[in-house]
C-alpha positions as CSV (number, residue, x, y, z in Angstrom):
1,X,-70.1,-27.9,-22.0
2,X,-66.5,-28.1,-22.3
3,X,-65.4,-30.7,-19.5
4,X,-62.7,-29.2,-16.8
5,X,-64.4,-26.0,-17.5
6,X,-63.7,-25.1,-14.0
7,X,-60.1,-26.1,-14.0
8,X,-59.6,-24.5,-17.6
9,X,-61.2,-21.4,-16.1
10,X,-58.7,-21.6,-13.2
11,X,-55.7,-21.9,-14.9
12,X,-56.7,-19.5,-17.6
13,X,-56.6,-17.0,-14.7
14,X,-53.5,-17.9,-13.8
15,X,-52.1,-17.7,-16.8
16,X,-53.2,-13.9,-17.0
17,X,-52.0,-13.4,-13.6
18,X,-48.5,-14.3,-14.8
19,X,-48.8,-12.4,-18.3
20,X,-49.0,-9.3,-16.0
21,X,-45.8,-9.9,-14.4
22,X,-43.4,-10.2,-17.8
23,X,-41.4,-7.6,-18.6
24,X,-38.2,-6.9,-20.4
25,X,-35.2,-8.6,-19.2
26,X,-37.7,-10.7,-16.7
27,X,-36.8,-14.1,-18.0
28,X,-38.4,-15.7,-14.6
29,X,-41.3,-14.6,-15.4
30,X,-41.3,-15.3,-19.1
31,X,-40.9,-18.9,-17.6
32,X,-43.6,-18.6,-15.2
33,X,-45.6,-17.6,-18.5
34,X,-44.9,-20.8,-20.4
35,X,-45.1,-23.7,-17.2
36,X,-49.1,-21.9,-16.7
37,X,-49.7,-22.2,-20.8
38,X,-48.4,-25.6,-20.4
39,X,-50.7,-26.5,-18.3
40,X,-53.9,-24.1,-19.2
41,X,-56.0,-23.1,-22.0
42,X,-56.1,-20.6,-24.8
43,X,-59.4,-19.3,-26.8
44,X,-57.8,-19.4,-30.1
45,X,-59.5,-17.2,-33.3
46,X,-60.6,-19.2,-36.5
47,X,-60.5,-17.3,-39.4
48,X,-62.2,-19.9,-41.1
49,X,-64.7,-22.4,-40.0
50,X,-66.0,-23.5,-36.6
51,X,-64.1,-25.7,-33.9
52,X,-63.8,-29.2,-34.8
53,X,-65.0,-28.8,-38.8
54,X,-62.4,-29.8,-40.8
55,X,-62.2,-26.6,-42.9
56,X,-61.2,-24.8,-39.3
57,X,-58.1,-22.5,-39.8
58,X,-56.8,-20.5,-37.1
59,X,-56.2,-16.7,-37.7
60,X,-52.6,-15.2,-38.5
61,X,-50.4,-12.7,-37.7
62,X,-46.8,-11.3,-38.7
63,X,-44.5,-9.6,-36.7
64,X,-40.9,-8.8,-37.6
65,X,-41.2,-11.4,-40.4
66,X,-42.4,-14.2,-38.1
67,X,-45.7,-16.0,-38.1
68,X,-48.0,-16.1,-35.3
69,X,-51.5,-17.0,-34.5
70,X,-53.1,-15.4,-32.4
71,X,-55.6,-15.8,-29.2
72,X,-57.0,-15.0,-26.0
73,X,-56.6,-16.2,-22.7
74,X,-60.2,-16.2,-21.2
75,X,-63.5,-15.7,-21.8
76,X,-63.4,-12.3,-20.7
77,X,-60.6,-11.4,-23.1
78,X,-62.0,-12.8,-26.2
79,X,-65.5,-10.5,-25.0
80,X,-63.5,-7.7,-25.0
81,X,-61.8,-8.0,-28.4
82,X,-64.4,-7.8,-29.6
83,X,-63.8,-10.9,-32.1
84,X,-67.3,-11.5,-33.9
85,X,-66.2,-15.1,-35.9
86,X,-65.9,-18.7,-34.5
87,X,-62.9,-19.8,-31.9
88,X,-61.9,-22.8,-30.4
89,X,-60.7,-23.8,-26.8
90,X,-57.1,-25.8,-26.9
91,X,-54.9,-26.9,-24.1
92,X,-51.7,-24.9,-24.2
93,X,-50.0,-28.1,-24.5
94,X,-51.8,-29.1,-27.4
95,X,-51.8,-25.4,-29.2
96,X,-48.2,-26.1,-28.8
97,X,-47.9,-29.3,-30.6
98,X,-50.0,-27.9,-33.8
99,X,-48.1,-24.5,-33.8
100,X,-44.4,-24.9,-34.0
101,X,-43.5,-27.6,-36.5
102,X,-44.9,-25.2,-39.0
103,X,-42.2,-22.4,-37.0
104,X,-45.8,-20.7,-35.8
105,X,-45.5,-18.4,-32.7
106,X,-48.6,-18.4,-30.5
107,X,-50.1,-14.7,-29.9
108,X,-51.6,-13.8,-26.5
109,X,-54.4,-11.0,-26.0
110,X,-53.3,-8.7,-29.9
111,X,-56.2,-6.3,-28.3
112,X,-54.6,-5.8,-25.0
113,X,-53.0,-2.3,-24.0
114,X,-49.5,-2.5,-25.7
115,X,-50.1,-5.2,-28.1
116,X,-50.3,-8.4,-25.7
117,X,-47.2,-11.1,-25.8
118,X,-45.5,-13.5,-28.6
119,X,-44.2,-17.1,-27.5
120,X,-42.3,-18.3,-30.2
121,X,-41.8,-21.2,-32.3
122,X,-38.7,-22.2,-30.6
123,X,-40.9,-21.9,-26.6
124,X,-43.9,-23.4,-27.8
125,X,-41.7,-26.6,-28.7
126,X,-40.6,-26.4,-25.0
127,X,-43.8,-26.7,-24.3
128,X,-44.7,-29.6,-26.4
129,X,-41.5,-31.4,-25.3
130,X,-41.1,-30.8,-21.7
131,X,-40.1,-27.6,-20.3
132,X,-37.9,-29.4,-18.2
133,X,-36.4,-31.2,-20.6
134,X,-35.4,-28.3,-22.8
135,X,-33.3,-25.5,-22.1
136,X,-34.6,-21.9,-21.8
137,X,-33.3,-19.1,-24.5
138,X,-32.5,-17.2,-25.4
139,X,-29.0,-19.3,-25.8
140,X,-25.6,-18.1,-25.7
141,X,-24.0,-20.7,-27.8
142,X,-20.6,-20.9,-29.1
143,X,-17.4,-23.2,-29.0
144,X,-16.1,-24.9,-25.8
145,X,-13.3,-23.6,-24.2
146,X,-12.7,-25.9,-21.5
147,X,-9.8,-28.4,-21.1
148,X,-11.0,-32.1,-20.8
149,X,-8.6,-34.3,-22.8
150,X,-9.7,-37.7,-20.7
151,X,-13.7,-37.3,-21.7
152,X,-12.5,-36.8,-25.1
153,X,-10.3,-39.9,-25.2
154,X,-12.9,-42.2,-23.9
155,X,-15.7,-40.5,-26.0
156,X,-13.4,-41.1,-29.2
157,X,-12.6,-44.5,-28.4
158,X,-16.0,-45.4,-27.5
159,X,-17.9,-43.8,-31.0
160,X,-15.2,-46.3,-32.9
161,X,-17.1,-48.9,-31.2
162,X,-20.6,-47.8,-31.9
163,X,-21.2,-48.1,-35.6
164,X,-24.6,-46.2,-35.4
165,X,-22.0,-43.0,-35.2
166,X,-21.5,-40.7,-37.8
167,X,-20.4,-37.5,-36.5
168,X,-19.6,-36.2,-33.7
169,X,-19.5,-31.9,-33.2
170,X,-19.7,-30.1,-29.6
171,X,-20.7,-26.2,-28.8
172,X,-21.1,-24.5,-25.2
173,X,-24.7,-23.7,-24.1
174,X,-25.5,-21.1,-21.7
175,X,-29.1,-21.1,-21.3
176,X,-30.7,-17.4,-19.8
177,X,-31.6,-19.6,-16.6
178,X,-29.8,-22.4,-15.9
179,X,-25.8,-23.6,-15.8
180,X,-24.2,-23.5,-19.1
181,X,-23.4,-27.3,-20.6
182,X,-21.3,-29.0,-22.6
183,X,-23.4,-29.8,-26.0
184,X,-22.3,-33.1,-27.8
185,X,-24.1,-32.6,-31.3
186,X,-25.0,-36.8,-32.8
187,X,-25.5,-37.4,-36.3
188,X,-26.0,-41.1,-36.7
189,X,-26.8,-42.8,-40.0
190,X,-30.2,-43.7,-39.1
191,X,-32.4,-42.9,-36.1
192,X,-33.4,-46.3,-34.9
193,X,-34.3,-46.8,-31.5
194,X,-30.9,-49.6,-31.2
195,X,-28.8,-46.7,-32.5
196,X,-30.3,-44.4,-29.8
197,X,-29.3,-47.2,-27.1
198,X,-26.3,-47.1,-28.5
199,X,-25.8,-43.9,-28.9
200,X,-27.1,-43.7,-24.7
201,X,-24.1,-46.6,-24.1
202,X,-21.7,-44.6,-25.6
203,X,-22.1,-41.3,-23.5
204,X,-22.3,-43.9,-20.5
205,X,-18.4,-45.0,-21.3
206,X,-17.1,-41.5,-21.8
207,X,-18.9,-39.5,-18.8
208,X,-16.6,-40.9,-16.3
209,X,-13.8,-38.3,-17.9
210,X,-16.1,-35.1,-17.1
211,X,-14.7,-33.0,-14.3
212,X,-17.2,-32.4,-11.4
213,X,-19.5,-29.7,-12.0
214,X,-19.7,-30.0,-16.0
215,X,-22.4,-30.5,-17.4
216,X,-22.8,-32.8,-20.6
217,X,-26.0,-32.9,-23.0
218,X,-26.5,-35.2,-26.4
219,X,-27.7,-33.0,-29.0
220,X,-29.9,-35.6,-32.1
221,X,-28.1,-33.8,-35.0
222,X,-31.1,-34.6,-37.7
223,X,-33.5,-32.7,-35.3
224,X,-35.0,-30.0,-37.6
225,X,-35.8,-27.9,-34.3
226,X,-32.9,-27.8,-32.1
227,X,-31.1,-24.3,-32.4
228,X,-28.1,-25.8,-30.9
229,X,-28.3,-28.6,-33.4
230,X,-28.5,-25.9,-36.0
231,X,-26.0,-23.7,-34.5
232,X,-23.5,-26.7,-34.8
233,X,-24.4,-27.6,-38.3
234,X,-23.6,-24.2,-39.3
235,X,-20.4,-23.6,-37.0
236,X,-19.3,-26.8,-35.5
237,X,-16.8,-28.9,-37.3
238,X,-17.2,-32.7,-36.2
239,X,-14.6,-33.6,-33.7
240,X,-15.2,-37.0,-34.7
241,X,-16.1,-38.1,-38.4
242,X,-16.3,-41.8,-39.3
């Protein structure tokens, strides 16, 4: 007896109510997808072993050159695929975690009409973070074009001060739902919660140069997963170098 069975079965409902509803170019939903897997269950396959061995692997998939793995999202789904191995009941939260530091996709219902639905690396890590707390892509990213001399004077003059700082590099995000933002990409010489403070301090000094209605996000340049931390370590030349 899985405990919350009731409240995984709920939720895994919900989260096929909401698969129904995504469709091309219907980013709402695709969001209304991931907040019910954040907060639901998935009936994942195991190619190898039974759930909780320590020989348990989950199943794989490829499409277009990325991994998946793949699963079901109830009972009556993984009855109908007709999958004859072992599986294993995860949290979408926690699926979420495992899955993308390894840049592994999560596949919902292969066996359904039309091939079921990929979440990405990328969306499962928005899971795992905070969907909140991350913006939703796909991103439109690219250099800033706006005007704000004062913000950069007070953010130049307050990174002298903070020896933690590196680098400084800056790209425009414009998230498929959301307002667009000012991205200020940090690469500090070492990650230590003081040089975080710091780092927090810093921003603190130069925000009061923003216009109204600009938005302005930090950006940890030695994060392996953020595509606008990657986007600016391949195109973005610092602004500020120590």
């Amino acid at each position: 007896m899985i405990a919350g069975a009731q409240g995984g079965a709920a939720q895994a409902g919900h989260v096929e109510q909401m698969l129904l509803q995504v469709a091309p170019g219907r980013f709402d939903a695709y969001e209304n997808l991931l907040a019910s897997l954040a907060e639901g269950q998935v009936w994942m396959l195991l190619w190898h072993g039974s759930s909780g061995a320590p020989d348990a692997q989950y199943g794989t998939m490829e499409i277009d050159g990325y991994g998946y793995a793949p699963c079901f999202t109830s009972p009556r789904e993984l009855a109908a695929s007709g999958w004859n191995r072992e599986h294993e009941v995860v949290s979408g939260r926690d699926i979420a975690r495992t899955l993308y530091p390894d840049r592994s996709g999560l596949w919902l219902n292969p066996h359904a009409a039309g091939g079921g639905i990929g979440v990405p690396w990328a969306d499962l890590r928005r899971i795992a973070v905070g969907l909140d707390l991350l913006p939703a892509g796909p991103l439109q990213i690219g250099e800033p074009s706006l005007q704000m001399p004062q913000f950069y004077a007070l953010l130049a003059q307050a990174a002298h001060r903070t020896s933690a700082v590196r680098a400084l590099r800056q790209a425009w995000v414009q998230p498929v739902l959301g307002e667009p933002y000012l991205a200020i990409g940090v690469e500090l010489y070492e990650g230590a919660g003081q040089a975080v403070e710091s780092v927090r301090l810093m921003m603190q000094q130069a925000v009061g140069g923003v216009p109204d209605g600009v938005a302005v996000s930090t950006v940890a340049m030695a994060d392996p997963y953020d595509p606008v931390a990657l986007w600016m370590r391949t195109f973005g030349r610092p602004f500020f170098d120590r």
